[in-house]
C-alpha positions in Angstrom: -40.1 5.0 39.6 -42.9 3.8 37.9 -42.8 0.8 35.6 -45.4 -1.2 33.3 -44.5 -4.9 33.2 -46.2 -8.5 31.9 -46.0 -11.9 31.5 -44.2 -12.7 28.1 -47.9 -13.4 26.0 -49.1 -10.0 28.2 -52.1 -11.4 29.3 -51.4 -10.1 32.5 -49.7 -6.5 32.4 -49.5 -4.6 35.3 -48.1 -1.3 37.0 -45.6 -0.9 40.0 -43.7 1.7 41.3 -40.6 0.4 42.2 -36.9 1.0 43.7 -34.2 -0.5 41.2 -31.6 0.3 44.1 -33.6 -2.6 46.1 -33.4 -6.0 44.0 -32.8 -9.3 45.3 -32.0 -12.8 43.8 -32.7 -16.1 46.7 -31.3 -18.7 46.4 -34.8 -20.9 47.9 -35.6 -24.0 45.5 -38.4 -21.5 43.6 -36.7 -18.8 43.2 -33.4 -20.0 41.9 -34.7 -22.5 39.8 -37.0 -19.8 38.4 -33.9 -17.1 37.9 -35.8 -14.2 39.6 -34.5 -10.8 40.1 -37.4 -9.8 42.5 -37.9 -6.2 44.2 -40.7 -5.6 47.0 -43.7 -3.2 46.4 -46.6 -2.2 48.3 -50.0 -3.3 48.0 -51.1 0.3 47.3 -48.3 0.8 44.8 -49.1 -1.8 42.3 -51.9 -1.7 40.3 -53.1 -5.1 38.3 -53.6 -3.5 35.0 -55.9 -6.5 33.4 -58.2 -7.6 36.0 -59.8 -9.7 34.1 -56.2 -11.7 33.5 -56.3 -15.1 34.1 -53.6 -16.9 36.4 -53.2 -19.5 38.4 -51.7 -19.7 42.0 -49.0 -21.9 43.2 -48.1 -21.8 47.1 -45.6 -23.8 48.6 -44.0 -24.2 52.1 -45.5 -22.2 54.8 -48.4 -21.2 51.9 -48.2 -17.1 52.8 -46.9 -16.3 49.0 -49.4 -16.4 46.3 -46.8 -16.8 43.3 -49.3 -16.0 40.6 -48.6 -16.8 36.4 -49.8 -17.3 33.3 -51.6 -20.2 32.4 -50.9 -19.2 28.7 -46.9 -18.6 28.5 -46.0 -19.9 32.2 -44.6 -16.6 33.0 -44.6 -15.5 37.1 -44.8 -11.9 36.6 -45.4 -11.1 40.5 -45.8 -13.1 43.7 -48.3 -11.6 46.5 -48.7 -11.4 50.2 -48.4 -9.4 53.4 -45.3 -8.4 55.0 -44.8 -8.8 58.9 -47.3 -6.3 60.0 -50.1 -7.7 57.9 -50.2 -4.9 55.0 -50.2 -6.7 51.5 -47.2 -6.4 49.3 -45.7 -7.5 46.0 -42.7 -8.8 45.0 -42.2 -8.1 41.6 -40.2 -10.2 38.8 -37.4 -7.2 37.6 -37.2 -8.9 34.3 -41.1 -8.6 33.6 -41.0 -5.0 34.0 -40.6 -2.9 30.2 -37.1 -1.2 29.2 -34.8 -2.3 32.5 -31.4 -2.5 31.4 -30.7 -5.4 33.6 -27.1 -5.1 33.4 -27.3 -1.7 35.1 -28.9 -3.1 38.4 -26.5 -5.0 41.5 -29.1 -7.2 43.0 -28.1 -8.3 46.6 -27.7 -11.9 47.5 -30.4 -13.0 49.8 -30.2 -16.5 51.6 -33.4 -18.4 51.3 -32.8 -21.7 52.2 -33.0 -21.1 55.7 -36.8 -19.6 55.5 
């Protein structure tokens, strides 16, 4: 289904289509620090909905995510890369995205410390 979503100060909205049925939460040192409830999208099913947005990239560890937020509010909505066969993806920040009932998702426990 298809979702708008932003940082908190929206200078960076954007559109995904995504699957609520596939969430995640990781416990790696970013993500669980950061509280994400993250769900994968492809590159051609997310669409950057201010261009023109500025952010700023952190990359960390093996440097293949680009976890992108707002320099204004701090807010990661999205993180960006490839997945194993090279073809970009997004993982999107569930709480970013507009009217999800967060309470009505069952995110599945993934372990990221050993990545």
């Amino acid at each position: 289904m298809k979702y708008t979503g932003s940082c908190h100060c929206q200078a960076i909205r954007f559109e995904a289509d995504v699957d609520l049925e596939k969430t995640i939460t990781c416990n790696c040192s970013y993500c669980s620090r950061r509280g994400f409830i993250l769900t994968a999208v492809d590159g051609d099913k997310f669409t950057l909905l201010t261009p023109e947005a500025p952010m700023t990239e952190y990359r960390f560890n093996t440097h293949k995510i680009k976890h992108e937020f707002c320099p204004v509010c701090g807010l990661e909505p999205f993180a960006s890369g490839t997945n194993k066969e090279g073809v970009p993806m997004y993982m999107v920040n569930v709480r970013c995205l507009d009217g999800i009932d967060l309470d009505s998702i069952s995110p599945m426990k993934v372990n990221g410390k050993d990545f």
